[in-house]
N, C-alpha and C positions, 0 to 999 in steps of 0.2 A: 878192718881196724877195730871193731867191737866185738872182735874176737881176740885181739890181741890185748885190749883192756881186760879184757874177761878173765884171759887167761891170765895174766900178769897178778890180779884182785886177787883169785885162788891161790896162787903162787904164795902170795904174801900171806894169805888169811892160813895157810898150810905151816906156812912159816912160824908165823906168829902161835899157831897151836902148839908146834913140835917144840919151839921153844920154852911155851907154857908150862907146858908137862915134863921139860927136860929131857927129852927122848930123843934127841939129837943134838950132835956140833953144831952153833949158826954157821960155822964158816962153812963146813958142808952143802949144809941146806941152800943156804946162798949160791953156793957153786951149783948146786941143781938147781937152782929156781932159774938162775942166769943162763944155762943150759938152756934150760926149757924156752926162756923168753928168746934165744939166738935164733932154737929151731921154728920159733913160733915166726920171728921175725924175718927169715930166710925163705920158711911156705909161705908168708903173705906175701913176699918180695916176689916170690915165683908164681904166686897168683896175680899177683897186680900185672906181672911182665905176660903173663898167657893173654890177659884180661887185653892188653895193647895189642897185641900180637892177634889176637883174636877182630880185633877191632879195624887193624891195619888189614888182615885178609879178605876181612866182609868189605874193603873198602876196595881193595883190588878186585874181588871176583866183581865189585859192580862195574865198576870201571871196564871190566874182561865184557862184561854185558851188552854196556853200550858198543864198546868199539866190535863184539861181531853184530849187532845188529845194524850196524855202522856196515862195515863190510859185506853184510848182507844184502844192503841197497846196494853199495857201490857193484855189488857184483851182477845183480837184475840190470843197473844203467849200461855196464861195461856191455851185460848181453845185447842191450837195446843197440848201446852203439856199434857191436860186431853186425849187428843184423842189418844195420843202415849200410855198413862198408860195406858189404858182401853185397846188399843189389846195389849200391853201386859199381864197384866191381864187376856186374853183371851186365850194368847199365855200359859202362865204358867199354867192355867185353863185344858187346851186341853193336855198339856204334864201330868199334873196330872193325869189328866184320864186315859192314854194312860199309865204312872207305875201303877197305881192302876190294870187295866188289864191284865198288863202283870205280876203282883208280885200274880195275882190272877191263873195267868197259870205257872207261874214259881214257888213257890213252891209245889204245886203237884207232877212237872216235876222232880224236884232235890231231892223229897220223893224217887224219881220211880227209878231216876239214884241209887242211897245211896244202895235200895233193889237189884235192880239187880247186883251190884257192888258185896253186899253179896252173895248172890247165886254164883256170877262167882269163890270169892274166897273160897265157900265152893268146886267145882267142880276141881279146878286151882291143878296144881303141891303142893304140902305140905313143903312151903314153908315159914320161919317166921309167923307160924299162930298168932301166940299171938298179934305180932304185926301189924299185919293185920289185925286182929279183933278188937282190942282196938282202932285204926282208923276207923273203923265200927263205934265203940260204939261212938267213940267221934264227925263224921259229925253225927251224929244221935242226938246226944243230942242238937248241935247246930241248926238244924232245928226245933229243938221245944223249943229252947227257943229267949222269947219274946223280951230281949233285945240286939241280934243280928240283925244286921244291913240287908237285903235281899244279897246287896253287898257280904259284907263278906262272907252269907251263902254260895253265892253263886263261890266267889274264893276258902275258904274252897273243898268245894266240887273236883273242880274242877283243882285248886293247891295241892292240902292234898290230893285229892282219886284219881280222873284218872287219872293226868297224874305221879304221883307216878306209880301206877299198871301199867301206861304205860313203862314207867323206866324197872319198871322186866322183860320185857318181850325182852329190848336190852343188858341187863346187865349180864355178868360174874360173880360170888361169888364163892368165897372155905372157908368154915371153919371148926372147927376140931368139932367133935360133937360123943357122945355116942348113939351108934346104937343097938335096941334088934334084934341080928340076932341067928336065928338058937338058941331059948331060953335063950342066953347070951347077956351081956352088952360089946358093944366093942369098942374100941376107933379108931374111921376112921377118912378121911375128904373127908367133901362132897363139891360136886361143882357142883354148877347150870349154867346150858348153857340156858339163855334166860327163856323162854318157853319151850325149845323145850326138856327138859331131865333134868335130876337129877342122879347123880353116886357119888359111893362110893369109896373108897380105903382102905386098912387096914394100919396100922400103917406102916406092914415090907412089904408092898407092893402086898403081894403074894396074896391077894384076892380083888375083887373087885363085884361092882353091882350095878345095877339101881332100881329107884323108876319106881314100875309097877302102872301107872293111875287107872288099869282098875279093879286092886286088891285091890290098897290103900296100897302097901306093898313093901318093897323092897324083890329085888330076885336076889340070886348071878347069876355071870356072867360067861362065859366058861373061861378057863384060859388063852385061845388062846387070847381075846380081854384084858388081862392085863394091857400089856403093851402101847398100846393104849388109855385105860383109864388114866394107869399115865401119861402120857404124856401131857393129857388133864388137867389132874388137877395140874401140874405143870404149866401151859401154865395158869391156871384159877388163881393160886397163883402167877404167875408172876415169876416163878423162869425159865422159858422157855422163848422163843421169838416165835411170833405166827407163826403158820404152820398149813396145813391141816393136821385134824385128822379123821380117820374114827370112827366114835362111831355108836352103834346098837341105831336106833329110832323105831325099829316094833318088830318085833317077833324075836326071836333068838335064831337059829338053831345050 
C-alpha cells in the first residue's frame, strides 16, 4: 500500500513537471500515469491474494501436521490392539484345543461310566428296575446323539445317573406291592433300607421276609424277627419315630 502511494506521488510529481515545461499532452500523461497506477494496483491485488494464499497453506500444511501425528498414534494404538487380538486369538486357539482333547477323552469315559452303572444295577438289590433301566436307556441315547451338547451329556450323566444311584443307597422307601411268594400272589409292603436290605411284611402282619441277593428271591423270615421287621417298616412309612432296630443282614439262623 506504500508503495502504491509512492508510486502514485511520482506519477503526479512527473506529471506536474511535464506539464511545467510543456513537454507533453496532459491528457496523455494522465492516460500513462492511470496506466501505471492500474498495473500498480493489479501487482498489489496479486500480492495481497498470494499474501492470503500463502497464509491459507501455512495454515493447512499445520493442520496436515497434526492430523498425521494424529494418525501416527492412532496407528501405534491400532498395533497395540492387533497385538492384544492376536493372543487372544491364541488364547481362545489353545483353549480349543485343550476341549477338543478333552471332549475326545470325555466321551469314551462317560460311554464307560453309563456301562458300568448298567452292570451295577443289574447286580444291585431289585429295586425299581424299570425305572432304573429306562434311565439306562435314556443317558445312553443321549450320548449318541449328535445334537446334545458334551455339557449336558455330561450333567445328564452325572445329575440323572450317579448321583440318583447315589440317593438309593441313603434313602428309606416302603411301598405296598404284589409279592409271588410260596406260588401265590400276595399283597405286602416292602421297605428298602439304603443298600443295605430289602423286607417284606404281610398285609395282617403275621409273616414277613427279605430279598436273598445271592438267590435273586425273596425268602420268609423266622417269626421270632416279625416284629422287628414291622417295626422297621413302620419306621420306613413314617408311622414310627426312629429307633434302633435289629434286622438279619447275613445268614439266619
Amino acid at each position: 500500500m506504500v508503495k502504491r502511494i509512492l508510486l502514485t506521488a511520482i506519477a503526479l510529481g512527473f506529471l506536474g513537471s511535464q506539464i511545467a515545461f510543456g513537454q507533453a499532452n496532459p491528457e496523455r500523461l494522465i492516460s500513462r500515469v492511470s496506466s501505471a497506477i492500474n498495473v500498480e494496483v493489479k501487482a498489489q491485488k496479486g500480492a495481497d491474494e498470494y499474501n492470503y494464499s500463502k497464509s491459507d497453506t501455512l495454515e493447512q500444511i499445520r493442520n496436515l501436521k497434526y492430523r498425521v501425528a494424529f494418525y501416527k498414534y492412532r496407528t501405534e494404538q491400532y498395533r497395540a490392539f492387533v497385538d492384544q487380538v492376536k493372543e487372544k486369538i491364541s488364547n481362545l486357539q489353545f483353549k480349543k484345543n485343550e476341549i477338543l482333547k478333552l471332549r475326545e477323552q470325555l466321551e469314551p469315559y462317560l460311554a464307560d461310566v453309563v456301562e458300568r452303572m448298567s452292570k451295577f444295577i443289574d447286580t444291585d438289590l431289585s429295586f425299581l428296575p424299570e425305572e432304573r433301566q429306562k434311565r439306562i436307556i435314556n443317558l445312553e441315547k443321549s450320548l449318541n446323539s449328535y445334537d446334545v451338547a458334551m455339557s449336558e451329556k455330561l450333567r445328564r450323566v452325572f445329575a440323572e445317573g450317579i448321583q440318583v444311584e447315589a440317593e438309593y443307597g441313603r434313602s428309606v422307601e416302603s411301598i405296598d406291592e404284589t409279592l409271588n411268594l410260596n406260588g401265590e400272589d400276595t399283597q405286602v409292603t416292602v421297605f428298602r433300607l439304603g443298600r443295605v436290605g430289602m423286607y417284606y411284611v404281610s398285609l395282617d402282619g403275621q409273616e414277613t421276609g427279605r430279598w436273598n441277593q445271592e438267590t435273586k428271591q425273596w425268602e420268609k423270615l423266622p417269626d421270632k424277627m416279625n416284629r422287628n421287621i414291622r417295626r422297621a417298616a413302620d419306621i420306613a412309612a413314617g408311622k414310627r419315630i426312629v429307633e434302633i432296630v435289629n434286622l438279619p443282614l447275613g445268614e439266619v439262623r
